[in-house]
C-alpha positions as CSV (number, residue, x, y, z in Angstrom):
1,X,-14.4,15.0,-0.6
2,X,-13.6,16.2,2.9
3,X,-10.5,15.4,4.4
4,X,-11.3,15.0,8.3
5,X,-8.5,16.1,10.7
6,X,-8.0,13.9,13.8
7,X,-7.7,16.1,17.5
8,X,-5.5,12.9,18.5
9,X,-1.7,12.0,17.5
10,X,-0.4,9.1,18.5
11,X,2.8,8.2,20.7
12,X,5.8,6.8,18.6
13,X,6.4,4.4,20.3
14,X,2.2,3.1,21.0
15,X,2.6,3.2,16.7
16,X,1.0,0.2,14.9
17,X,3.9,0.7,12.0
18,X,6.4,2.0,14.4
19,X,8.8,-1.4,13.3
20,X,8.2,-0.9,9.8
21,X,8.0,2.5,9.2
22,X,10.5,4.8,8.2
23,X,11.5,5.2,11.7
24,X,11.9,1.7,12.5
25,X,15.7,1.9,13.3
26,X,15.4,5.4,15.0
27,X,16.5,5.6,18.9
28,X,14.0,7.2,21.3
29,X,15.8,10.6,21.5
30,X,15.5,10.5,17.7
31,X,12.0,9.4,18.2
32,X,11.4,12.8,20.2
33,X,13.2,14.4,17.7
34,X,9.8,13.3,15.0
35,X,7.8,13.7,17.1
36,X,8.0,17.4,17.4
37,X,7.6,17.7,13.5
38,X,4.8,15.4,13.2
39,X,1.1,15.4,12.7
40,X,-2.1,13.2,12.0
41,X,-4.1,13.4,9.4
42,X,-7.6,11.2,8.3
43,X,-8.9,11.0,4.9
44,X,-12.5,9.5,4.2
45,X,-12.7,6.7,1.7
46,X,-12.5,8.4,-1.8
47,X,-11.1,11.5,-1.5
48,X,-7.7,12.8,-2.9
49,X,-4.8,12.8,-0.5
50,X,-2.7,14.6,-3.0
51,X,-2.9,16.3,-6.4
52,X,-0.4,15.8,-9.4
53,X,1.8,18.7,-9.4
54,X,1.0,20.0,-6.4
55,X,3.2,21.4,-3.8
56,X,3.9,19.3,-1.4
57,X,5.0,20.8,2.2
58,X,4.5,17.1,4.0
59,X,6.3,13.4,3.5
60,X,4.4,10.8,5.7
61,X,3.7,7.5,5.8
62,X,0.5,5.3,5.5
63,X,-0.8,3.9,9.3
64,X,-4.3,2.4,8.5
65,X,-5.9,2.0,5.4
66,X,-5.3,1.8,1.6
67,X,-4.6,4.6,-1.0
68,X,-3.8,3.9,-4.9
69,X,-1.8,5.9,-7.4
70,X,-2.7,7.3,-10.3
71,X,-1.0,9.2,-13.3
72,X,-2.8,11.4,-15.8
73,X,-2.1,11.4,-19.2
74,X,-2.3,14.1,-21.5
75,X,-5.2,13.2,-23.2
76,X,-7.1,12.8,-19.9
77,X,-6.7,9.0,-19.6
78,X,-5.7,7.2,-16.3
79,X,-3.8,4.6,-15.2
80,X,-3.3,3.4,-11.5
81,X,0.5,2.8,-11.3
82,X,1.0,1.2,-7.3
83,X,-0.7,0.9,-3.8
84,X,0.1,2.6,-0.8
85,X,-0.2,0.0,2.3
86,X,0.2,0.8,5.9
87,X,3.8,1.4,6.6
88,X,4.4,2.9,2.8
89,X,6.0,6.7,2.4
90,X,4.2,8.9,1.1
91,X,6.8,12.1,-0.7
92,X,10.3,12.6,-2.1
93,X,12.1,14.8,-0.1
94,X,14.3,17.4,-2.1
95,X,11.4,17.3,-4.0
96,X,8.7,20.0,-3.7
97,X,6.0,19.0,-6.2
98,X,3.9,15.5,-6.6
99,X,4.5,13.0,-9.3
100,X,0.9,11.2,-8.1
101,X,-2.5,11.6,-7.6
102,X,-3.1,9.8,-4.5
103,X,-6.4,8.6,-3.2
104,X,-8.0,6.8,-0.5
105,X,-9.7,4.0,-1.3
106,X,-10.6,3.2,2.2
107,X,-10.7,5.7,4.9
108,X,-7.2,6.1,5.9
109,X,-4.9,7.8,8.5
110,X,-1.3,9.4,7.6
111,X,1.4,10.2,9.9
112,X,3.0,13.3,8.1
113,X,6.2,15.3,8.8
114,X,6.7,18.6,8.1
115,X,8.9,18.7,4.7
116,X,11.5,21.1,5.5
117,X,12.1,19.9,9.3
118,X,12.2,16.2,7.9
119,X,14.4,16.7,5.5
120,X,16.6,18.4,8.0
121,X,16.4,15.7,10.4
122,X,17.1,13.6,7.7
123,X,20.7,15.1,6.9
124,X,21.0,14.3,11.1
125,X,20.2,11.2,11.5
126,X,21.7,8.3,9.2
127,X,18.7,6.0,10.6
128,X,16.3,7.3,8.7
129,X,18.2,8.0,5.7
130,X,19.3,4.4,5.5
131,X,15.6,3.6,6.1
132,X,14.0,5.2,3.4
133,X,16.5,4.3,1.0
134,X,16.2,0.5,1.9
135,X,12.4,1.4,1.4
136,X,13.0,2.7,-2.0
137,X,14.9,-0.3,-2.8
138,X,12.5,-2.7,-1.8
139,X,9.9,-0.3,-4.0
140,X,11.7,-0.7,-7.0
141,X,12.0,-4.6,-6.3
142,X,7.8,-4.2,-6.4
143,X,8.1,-2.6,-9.2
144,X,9.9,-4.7,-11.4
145,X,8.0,-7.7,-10.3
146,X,4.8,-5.5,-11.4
147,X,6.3,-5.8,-14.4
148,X,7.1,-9.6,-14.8
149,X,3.3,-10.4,-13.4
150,X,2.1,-7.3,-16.3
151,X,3.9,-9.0,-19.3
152,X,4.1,-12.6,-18.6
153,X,1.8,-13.9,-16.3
154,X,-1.8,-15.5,-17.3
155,X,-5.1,-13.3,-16.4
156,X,-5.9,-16.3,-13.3
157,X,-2.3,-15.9,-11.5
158,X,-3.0,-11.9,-11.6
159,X,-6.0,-12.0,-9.8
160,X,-4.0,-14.5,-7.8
161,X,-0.9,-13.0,-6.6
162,X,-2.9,-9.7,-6.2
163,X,-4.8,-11.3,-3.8
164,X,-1.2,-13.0,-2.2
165,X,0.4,-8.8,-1.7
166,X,-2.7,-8.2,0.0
167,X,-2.6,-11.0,2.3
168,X,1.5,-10.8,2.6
169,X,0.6,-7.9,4.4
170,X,-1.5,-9.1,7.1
171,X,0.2,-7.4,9.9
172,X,-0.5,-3.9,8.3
173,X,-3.9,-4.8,7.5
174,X,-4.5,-6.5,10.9
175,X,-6.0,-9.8,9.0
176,X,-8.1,-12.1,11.2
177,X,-7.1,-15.5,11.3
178,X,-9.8,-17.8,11.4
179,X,-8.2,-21.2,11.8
180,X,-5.8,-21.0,9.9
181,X,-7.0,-19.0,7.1
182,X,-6.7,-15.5,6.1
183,X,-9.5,-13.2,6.1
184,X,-9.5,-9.6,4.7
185,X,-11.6,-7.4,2.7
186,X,-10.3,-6.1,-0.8
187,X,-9.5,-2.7,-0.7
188,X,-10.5,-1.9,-4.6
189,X,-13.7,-2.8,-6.6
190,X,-13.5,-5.2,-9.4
191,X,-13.3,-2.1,-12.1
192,X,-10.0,-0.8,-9.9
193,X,-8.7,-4.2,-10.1
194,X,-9.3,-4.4,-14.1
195,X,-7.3,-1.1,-14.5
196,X,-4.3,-1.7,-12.1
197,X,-3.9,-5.5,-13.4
198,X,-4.5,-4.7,-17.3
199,X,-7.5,-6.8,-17.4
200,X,-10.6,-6.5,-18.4
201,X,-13.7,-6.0,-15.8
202,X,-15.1,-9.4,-17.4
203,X,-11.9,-11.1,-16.7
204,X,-11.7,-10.4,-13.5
205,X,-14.8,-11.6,-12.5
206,X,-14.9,-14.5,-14.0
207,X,-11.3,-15.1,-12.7
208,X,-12.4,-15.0,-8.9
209,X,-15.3,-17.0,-9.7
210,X,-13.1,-19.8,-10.8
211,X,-10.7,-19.4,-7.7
212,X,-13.6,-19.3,-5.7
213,X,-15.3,-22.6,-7.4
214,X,-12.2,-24.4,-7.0
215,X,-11.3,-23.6,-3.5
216,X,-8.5,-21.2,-3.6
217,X,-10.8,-18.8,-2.3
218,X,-14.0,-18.2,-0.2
219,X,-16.1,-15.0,-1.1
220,X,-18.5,-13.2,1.3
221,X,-20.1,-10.8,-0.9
222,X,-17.7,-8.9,-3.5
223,X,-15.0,-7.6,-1.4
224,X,-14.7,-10.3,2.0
225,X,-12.1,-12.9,1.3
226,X,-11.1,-16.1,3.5
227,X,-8.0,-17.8,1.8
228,X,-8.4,-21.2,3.5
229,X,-4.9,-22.1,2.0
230,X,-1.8,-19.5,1.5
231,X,0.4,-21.4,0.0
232,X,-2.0,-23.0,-2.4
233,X,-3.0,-19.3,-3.3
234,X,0.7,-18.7,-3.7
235,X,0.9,-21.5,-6.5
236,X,-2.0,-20.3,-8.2
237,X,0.1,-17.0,-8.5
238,X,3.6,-18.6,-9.7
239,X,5.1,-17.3,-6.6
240,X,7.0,-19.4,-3.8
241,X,6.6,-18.8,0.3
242,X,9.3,-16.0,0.2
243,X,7.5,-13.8,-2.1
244,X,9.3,-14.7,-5.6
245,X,8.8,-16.1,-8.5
246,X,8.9,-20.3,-8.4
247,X,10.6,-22.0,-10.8
């Protein structure tokens, strides 16, 4: 796939994820300081961001769009492991190769840093340091969640509180509120959706059928969603208005 490389960067400051990004504590002479390290780049819908074991000589984070990762096994089998939403970091600096693949699955837009600058700057400035380790927190929190809705919840509250991360982030994804509601579009097909929850492609369909037959839910196509009621959507996923699990 061809990765398509933007002739215009955006101001720090004009940034749609400038408040949740891993600059969102930096002042605005550390702000100049990224800026001068900095670049755009755009990647069409479906092609590979990065490669497993690759070099990396960027770190960067998500502005627009959706990516997934995915690990390789041995044998050739794959398993998507997490989703990159606007606002997520994208590298490990210290680190020079890729743990990932990582692909778009819509077309999306990255604001990268050159690795060895940023990871100078980061030894600087104790903002973004203390960022991207809160980040890092807050993506192992995700991650043992994944785990509690993997093992223990039922194939309907899957579908469910995938649909509720989504929508949580409705300021990254610039949702449209139609009176009240919630309207997106899902970033993966039903087969993506299969793999990441453990499901089967069956399952899945005939689990957003039911949602959508009993209201949780309003389908336009495959892929357009209207949730007419958040928090009803949140109790068909087990989970509470915060985010966590109900009791």
């Amino acid at each position: 796939m061809t990765q398509v490389a933007p002739s215009v960067t955006v101001d720090c400051s004009d940034c749609p994820i400038r408040h949740r990004a891993v600059c969102a504590r930096c002042e605005p002479e550390e702000l100049v300081n990224l800026e001068e390290i900095k670049y755009y780049r755009t990647y069409q819908s479906g092609s590979r961001i990065i490669w497993a074991g690759d070099r990396m000589d960027f770190v960067g984070s998500v502005v627009s769009g959706i990516a997934t990762l995915t690990q390789t096994m041995e044998d050739g089998r794959t398993q998507m492991v997490g989703l990159l939403l606007p606002s997520d970091f994208v590298g490990r600096p210290g680190r020079n190769g890729a743990e990932y693949d990582v692909t778009a699955t819509t077309d999306v837009t990255m604001c990268c840093f050159r690795k060895k600058p940023f990871e100078t700057l980061m030894e600087r400035t104790p903002h973004i340091a203390h960022r991207l380790l809160e980040m890092t927190l807050d993506e192992l929190d995700a991650a043992r969640e994944w785990m509690l809705l993997l093992g223990r919840k039922t194939a309907r509250e899957k579908i469910a509180s995938f649909l509720s991360i989504i929508a949580r982030r409705d300021a990254s994804l610039n949702l449209r509120p139609t009176k009240g509601a919630l309207v997106f579009d899902l970033p993966l097909t039903r087969e993506a959706m299969a793999d990441y929850l453990g499901l089967t492609l069956e399952t899945v369909s005939r689990q957003i059928s039911a949602l959508r037959k009993d209201g949780v839910i309003e389908l336009e196509g495959k892929r357009h969603v209207t949730v007419p009621d958040f928090d009803r959507l949140l109790e068909e996923a087990g989970d509470d208005n915060d985010g966590g699990m109900l009791a």
